[in-house]
N, C-alpha and C positions, 0 to 999 in steps of 0.2 A: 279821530274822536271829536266828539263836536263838544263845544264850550260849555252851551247851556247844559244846565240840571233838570229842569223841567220840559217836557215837551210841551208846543206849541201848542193853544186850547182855542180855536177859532171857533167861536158860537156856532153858529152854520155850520159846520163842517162837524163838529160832535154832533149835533142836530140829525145831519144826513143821514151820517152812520149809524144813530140810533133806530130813526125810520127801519134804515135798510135792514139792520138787524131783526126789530120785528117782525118786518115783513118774510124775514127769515126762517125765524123761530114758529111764525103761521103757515108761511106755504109750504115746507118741509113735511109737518105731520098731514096738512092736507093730500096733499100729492101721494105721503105713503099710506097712509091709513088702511085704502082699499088694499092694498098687497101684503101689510102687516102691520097689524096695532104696534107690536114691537116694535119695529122698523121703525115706526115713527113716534116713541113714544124715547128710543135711544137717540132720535136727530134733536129732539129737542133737548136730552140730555147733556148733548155732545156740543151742540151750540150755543146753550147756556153756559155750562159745567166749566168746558174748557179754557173761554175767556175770564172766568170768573177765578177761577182754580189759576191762570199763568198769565201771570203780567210783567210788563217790563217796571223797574226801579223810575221813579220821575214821572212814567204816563198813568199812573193811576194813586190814589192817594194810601189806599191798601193794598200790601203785595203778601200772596199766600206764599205763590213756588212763582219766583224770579226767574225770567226766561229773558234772554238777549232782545232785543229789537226786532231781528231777524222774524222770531218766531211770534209775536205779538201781529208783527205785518203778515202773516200767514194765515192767522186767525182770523183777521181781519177779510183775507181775502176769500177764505174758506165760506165766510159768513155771506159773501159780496157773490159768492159763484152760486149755493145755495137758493139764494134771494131768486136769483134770474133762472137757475133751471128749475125750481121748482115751480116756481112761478109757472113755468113756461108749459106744465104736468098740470098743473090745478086747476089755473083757471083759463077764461076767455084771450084768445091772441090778443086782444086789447090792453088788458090788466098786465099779462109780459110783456109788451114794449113798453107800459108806464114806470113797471118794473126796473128794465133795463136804463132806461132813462135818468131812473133816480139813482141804479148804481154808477152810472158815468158820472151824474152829477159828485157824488160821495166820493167815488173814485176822486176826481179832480180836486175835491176840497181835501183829500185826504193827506194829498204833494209832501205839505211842509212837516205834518205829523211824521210822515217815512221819510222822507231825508233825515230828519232826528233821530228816528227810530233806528235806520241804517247805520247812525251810529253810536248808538247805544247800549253798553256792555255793560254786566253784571258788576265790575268792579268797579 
């Protein structure tokens, strides 16, 4: 169990992930739209909704429905996998390797957040 109560809020690094998220929450419905307005009208549901609806205790200042660490870094990664295939669907090869880019960067600043988050229980 780690000491700290709050997780670690490194500017940059909430920054990145924010990026990445939207970039998320845009090339998901773009990518699916042509196959189903639904389809993509529930990704952005599911990639808003979920992060918002389950968080861990400490890394966010409002929690709905408290979920361990574990599953907050899942969301996170859910959001990070997203970004890059979708991307990869929507637009120009160009725009997904900028893509991908920004999720390594994110990825990387994201370290000390999920060492925390790894362990970080509901109790």
């Amino acid at each position: 169990m780690v000491d700290q109560e709050k997780a670690p809020d490194p500017t940059l690094g909430t920054a990145l992930r924010f990026l990445t998220e939207v970039v998320a929450w845009v090339a998901a419905p773009w990518a699916l739209w042509g196959w189903s307005p639904w389809a993509a009208v529930g990704a952005v549901v599911v990639l808003i909704g979920l992060p918002t609806l389950l968080s861990t205790p400490g890394d966010k200042t409002n929690v709905i429905v408290a979920v361990p660490g574990i599953g907050t870094i899942l969301l996170t990664l859910l959001q990070f996998v997203v970004a890059v295939v979708a991307a990869a669907f929507a637009w120009p090869a160009w725009v997904a390797v900028l893509v991908a880019v920004l999720v390594v960067a994110a990825s990387i600043s994201q370290l000390a957040r999920w060492r925390w988050l790894w362990g970080a229980e509901l109790g």
